[in-house]
C-alpha positions as a printed Julia matrix, in Angstrom:
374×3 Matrix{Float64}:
 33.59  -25.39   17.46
 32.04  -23.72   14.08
 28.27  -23.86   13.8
 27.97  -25.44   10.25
 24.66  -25.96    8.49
 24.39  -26.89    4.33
 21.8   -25.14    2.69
 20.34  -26.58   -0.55
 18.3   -24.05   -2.67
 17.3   -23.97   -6.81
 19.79  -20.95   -7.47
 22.62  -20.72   -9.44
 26.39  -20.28   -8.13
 26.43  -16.7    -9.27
 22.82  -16.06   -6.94
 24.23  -17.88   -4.37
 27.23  -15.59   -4.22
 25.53  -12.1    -4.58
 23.52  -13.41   -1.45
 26.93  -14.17    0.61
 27.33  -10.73   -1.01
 27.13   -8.89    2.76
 29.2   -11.18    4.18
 32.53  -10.09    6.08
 34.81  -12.56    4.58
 36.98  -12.18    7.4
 34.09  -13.84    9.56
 32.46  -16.0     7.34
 33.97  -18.77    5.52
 31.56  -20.3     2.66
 31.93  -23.34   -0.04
 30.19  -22.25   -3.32
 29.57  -25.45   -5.35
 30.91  -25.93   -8.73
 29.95  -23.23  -11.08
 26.31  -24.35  -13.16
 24.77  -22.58  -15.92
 22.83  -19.43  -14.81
 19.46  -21.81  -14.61
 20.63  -24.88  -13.07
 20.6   -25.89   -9.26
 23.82  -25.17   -7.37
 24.59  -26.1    -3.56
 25.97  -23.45   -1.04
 27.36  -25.65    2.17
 29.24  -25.25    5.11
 28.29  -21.6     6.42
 29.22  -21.01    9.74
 26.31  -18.56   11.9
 24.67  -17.53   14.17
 20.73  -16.13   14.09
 19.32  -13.28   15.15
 15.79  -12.82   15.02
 14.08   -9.56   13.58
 10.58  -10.79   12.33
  7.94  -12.41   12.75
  8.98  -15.53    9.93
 11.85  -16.32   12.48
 10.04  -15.73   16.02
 10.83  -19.36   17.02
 14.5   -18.87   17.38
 15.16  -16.56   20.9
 18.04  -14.66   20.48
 18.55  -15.72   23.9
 19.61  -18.98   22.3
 22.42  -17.31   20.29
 25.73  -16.75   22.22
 26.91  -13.22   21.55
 29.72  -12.86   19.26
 32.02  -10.16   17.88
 31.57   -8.4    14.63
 28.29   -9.26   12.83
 28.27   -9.65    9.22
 24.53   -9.22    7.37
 23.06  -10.73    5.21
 19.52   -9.01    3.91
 17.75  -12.39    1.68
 14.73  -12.57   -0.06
 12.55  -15.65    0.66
  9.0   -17.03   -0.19
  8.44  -16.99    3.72
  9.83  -13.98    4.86
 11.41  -11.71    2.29
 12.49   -8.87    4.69
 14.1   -11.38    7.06
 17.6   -10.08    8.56
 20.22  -13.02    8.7
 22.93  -11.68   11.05
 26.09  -14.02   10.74
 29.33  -14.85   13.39
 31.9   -16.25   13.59
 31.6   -18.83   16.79
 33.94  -19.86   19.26
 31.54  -22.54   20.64
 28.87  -24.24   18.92
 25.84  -22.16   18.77
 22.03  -22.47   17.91
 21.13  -22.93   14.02
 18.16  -22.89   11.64
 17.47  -23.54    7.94
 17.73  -20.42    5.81
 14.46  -20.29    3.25
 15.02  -20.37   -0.06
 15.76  -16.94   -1.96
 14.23  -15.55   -5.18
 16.91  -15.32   -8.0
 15.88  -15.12  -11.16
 18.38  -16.67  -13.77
 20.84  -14.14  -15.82
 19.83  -13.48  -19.09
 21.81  -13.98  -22.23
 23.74  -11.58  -23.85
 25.86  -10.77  -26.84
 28.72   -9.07  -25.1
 29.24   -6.21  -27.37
 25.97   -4.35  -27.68
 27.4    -1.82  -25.32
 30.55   -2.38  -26.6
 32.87    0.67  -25.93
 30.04    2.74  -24.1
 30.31    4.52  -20.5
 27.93    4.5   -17.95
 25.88    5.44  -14.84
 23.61    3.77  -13.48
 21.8     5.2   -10.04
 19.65    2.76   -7.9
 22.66   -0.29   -9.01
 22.19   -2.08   -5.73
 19.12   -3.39   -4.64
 16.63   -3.3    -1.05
 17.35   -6.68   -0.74
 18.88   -9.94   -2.28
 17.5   -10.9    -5.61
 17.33   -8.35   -9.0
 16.07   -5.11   -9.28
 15.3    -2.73  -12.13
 18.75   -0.89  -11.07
 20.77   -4.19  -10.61
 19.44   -6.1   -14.03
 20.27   -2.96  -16.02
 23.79   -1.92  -14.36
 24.0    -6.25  -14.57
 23.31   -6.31  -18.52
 25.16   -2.92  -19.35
 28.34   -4.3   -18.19
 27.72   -7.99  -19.36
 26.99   -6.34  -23.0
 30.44   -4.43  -22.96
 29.87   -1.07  -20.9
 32.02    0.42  -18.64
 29.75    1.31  -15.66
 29.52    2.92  -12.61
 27.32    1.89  -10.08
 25.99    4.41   -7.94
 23.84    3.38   -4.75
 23.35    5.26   -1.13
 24.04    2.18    0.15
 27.71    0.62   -1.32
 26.98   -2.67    0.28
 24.14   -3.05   -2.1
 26.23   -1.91   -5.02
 29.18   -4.41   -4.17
 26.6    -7.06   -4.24
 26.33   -5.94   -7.93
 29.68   -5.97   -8.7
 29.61   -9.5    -7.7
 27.29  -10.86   -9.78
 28.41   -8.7   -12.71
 32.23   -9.91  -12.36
 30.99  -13.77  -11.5
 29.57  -14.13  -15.39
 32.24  -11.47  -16.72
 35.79  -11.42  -14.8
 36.62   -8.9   -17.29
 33.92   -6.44  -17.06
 35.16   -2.92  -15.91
 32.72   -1.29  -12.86
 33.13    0.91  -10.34
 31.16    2.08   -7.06
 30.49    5.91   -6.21
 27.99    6.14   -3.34
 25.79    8.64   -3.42
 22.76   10.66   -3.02
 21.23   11.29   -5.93
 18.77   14.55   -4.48
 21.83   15.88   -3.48
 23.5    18.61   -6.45
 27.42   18.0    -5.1
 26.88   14.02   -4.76
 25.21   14.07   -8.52
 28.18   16.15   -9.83
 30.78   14.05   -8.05
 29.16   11.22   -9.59
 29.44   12.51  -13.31
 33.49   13.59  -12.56
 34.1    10.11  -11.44
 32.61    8.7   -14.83
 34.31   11.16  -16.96
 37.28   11.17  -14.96
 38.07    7.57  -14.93
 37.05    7.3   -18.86
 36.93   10.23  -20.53
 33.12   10.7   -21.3
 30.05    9.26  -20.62
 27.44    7.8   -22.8
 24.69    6.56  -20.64
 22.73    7.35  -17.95
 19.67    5.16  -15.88
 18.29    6.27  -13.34
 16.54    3.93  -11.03
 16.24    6.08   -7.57
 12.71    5.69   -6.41
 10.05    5.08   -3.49
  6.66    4.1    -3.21
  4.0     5.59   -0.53
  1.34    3.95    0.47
 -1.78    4.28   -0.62
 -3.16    7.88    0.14
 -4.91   10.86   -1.52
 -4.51   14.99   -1.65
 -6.57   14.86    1.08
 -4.94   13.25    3.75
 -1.51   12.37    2.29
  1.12   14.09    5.14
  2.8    16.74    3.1
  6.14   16.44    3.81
  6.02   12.83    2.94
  4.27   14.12   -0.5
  7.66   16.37   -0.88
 10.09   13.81   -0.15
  8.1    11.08   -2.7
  8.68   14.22   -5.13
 12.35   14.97   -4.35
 13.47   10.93   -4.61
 11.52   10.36   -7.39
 11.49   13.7    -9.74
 14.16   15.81   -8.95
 16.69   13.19   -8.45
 16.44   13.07  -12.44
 16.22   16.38  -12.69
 19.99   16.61  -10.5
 21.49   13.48  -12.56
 20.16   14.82  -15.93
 21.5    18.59  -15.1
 25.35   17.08  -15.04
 25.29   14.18  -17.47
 23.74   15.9   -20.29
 26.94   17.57  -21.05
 29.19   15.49  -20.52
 26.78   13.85  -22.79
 26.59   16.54  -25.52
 31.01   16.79  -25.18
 31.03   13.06  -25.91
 29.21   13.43  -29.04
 25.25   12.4   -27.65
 24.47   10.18  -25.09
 21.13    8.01  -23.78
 18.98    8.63  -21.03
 16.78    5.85  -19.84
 14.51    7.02  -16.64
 12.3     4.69  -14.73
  8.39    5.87  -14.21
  5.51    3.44  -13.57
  2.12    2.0   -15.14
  1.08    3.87  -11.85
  1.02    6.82  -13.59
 -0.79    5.44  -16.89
 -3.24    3.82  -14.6
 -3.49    5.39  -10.46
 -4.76    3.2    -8.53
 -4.57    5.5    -4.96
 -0.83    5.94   -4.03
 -1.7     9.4    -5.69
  1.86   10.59   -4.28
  3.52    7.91   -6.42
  1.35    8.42   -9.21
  1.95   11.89   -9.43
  5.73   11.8    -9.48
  5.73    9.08  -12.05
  3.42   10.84  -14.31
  6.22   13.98  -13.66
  8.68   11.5   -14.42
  7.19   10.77  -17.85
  7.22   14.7   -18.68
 10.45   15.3   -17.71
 11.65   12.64  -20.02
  9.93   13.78  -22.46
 10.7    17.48  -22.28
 14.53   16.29  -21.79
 14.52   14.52  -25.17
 13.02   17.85  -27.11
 15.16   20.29  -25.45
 18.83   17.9   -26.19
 17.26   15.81  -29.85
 19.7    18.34  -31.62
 22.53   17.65  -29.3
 21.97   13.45  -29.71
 21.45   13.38  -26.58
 17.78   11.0   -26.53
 15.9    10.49  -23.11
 13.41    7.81  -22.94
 11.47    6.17  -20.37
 10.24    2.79  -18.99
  7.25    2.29  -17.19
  7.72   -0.79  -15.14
  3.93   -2.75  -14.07
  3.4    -5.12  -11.46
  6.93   -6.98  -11.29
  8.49   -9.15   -8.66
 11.2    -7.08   -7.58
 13.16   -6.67   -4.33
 11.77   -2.77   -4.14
  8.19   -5.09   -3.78
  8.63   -8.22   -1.69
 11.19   -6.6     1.03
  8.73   -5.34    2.66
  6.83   -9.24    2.68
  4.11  -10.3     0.02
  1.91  -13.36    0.57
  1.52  -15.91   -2.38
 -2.38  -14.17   -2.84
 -1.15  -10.86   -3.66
  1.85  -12.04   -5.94
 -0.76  -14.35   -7.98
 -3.44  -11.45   -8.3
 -0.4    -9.07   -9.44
  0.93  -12.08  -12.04
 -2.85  -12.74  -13.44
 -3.13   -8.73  -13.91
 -0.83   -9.04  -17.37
 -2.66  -10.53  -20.2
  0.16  -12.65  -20.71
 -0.56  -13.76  -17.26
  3.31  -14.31  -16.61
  5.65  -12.5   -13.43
  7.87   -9.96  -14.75
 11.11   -9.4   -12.66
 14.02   -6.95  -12.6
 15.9    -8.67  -15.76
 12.73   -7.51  -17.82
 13.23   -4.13  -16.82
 17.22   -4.55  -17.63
 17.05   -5.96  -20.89
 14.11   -2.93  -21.84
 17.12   -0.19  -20.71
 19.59   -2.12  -22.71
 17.98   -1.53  -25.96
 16.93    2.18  -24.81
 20.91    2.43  -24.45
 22.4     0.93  -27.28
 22.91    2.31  -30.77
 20.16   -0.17  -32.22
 17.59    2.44  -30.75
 19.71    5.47  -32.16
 15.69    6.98  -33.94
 14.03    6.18  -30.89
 13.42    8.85  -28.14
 10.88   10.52  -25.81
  8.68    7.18  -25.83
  7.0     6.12  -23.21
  8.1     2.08  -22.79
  5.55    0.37  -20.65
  7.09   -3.12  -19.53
  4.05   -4.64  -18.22
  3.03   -8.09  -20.12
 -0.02   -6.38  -21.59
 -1.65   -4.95  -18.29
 -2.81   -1.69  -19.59
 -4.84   -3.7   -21.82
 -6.87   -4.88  -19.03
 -8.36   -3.34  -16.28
 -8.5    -6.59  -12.93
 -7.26   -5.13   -9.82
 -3.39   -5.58   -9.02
């Protein structure tokens, strides 16, 4: 017999369906309820699983208590209890142990027009996300397509990426995306990537790049070097890689936009001088990018994310302390979240910034104008 639980969580349909996102289909059977407006509770039910422990959130379950079955499908979820949690699904041949699944973070879809991108092609790198919920790279690769773009979303990890896809083609059947996996420090994958774009529609006119890690907190000092050079490589000359083959397809397709993703952390360090540092590079290169290609139209400018609630931040687990001390840190002394980030890009990308480039965008709800500890 199927293990069966219903789980009952403030989401909409479409969140509820990017989380099933992992899921093999083929092992998993699920009963999305009837389709709400993006900010309206839905009900998921009847998902047949099995648990397997991984942290400390879910300790109480033994995985002695779950039968072993073939296949595993995965489901990575975001939760106010244990955002890093690892929900490993199967299909059962006899009944098998079950818990409740917390709730999952999901901000609601903003709206859009539907032609602001109208007609326009592009990449976005960094379109999945670490785990369930919206990212910079998914809200912008999310809004691009929803405003008309064709875009391709690029992630190391597809699975992430399809999980994009999903969400983008629940609010937009029609929307045209595809997947390239890649590695953006990598020259071949980054030209790959570009052929794909131009291949499938015969130019490109965008480009965001997302690609980034954090380090923790660390100075010249004692930071280990080679972690220092990797922070550098994922963060600066990924940009650097994507830039060097989209610019002309850019320039051949008559100008382009370049939106790259820095950090406050480089307006204001605050000792992940690693991070800093390549964020602060980030800003230069942009900058430098949008002198040497103005005459081309190709523009490059940049967004400098502050404390958000993202999936990049809470993976890794964030108690409610340290998400209220980040929130009071804006003066508006609201959360920011991925979508904020997304709908920043958009206008960076669309024609109704067409006099705007090598700015620095910070997207922070007035942080820099204070100074309390985040």
């Amino acid at each position: 017999m199927l293990t069966v639980v219903d789980i009952v969580c403030e989401r909409s349909a479409v969140a509820a369906r990017v989380a099933l996102g992992r899921l093999d289909r083929d092992h998993v059977r699920s009963e999305v309820g009837a389709h709400h407006p993006s900010d309206q509770p839905s009900v998921v039910s009847q998902i047949e699983y099995s648990v397997v422990p991984q942290h400390a959130a879910l300790s109480d379950v033994s995985a002695s208590r779950v039968r072993p079955l073939a296949a595993p499908a995965r489901l990575a979820y975001a939760a106010e209890h244990d955002q890093s949690a690892i929900v490993a699904l199967r299909r059962h041949r006899e009944r098998g142990h079950a818990i409740t699944i917390p709730e999952i973070s999901m901000p609601p879809v903003p709206r859009t027009t539907g032609v602001r991108l109208e007609g326009k092609r592009a990449i976005v790198t960094g379109a999945g996300s670490r785990a369930a919920g919206i990212g910079n790279g998914r809200a912008a690769a999310a809004l691009f397509a929803l405003e008309g773009a064709r875009v391709l979303l690029v992630d190391r990890e597809l699975e992430a990426a399809e999980e994009t896809r999903a969400l983008i083609l629940e609010h937009r059947p029609d929307a045209k995306v595809e997947l390239f996996e890649a590695d953006v420090t990598d020259e071949e994958s980054c030209a790959a990537m570009v052929r794909t774009a131009v291949d499938a529609w015969g130019g490109l006119d965008i480009l965001q790049n997302n690609v980034g890690v954090g380090l923790s907190a660390g100075s010249v000092v004692d930071t280990d070097l080679d972690q220092w050079d990797m922070v550098q490589d994922v963060n600066v000359r990924s940009m650097v890689l994507t830039g060097r083959h989209a610019i002309p397809a850019m320039i051949e397709s008559d100008g382009g936009s370049i939106i790259n993703i820095s950090s406050v952390g480089a307006l204001r360090p605050r000792g992940m001088t690693a991070y800093s540092t390549s964020k602060g590079a980030v800003i230069a290169l942009s900058q430098a990018m949008a002198v040497d290609h103005a005459r081309q139209n190709v523009r490059v400018n940049c967004i400098a994310p502050g404390p958000m609630y993202t999936p990049m931040v809470y993976a890794g687990g964030m108690d409610e302390d340290r998400r209220t001390s980040r929130r009071e840190a804006s003066a508006l002394g609201v959360e920011g979240n991925g979508w904020d980030i997304g709908l920043a890009a958009t206008f960076l990308a669309s024609d109704e910034s067409r006099f705007i480039t090598g700015v620095v965008l910070p997207v922070e709800g007035g942080m820099l104008l204070r100074g309390p500890s985040r």
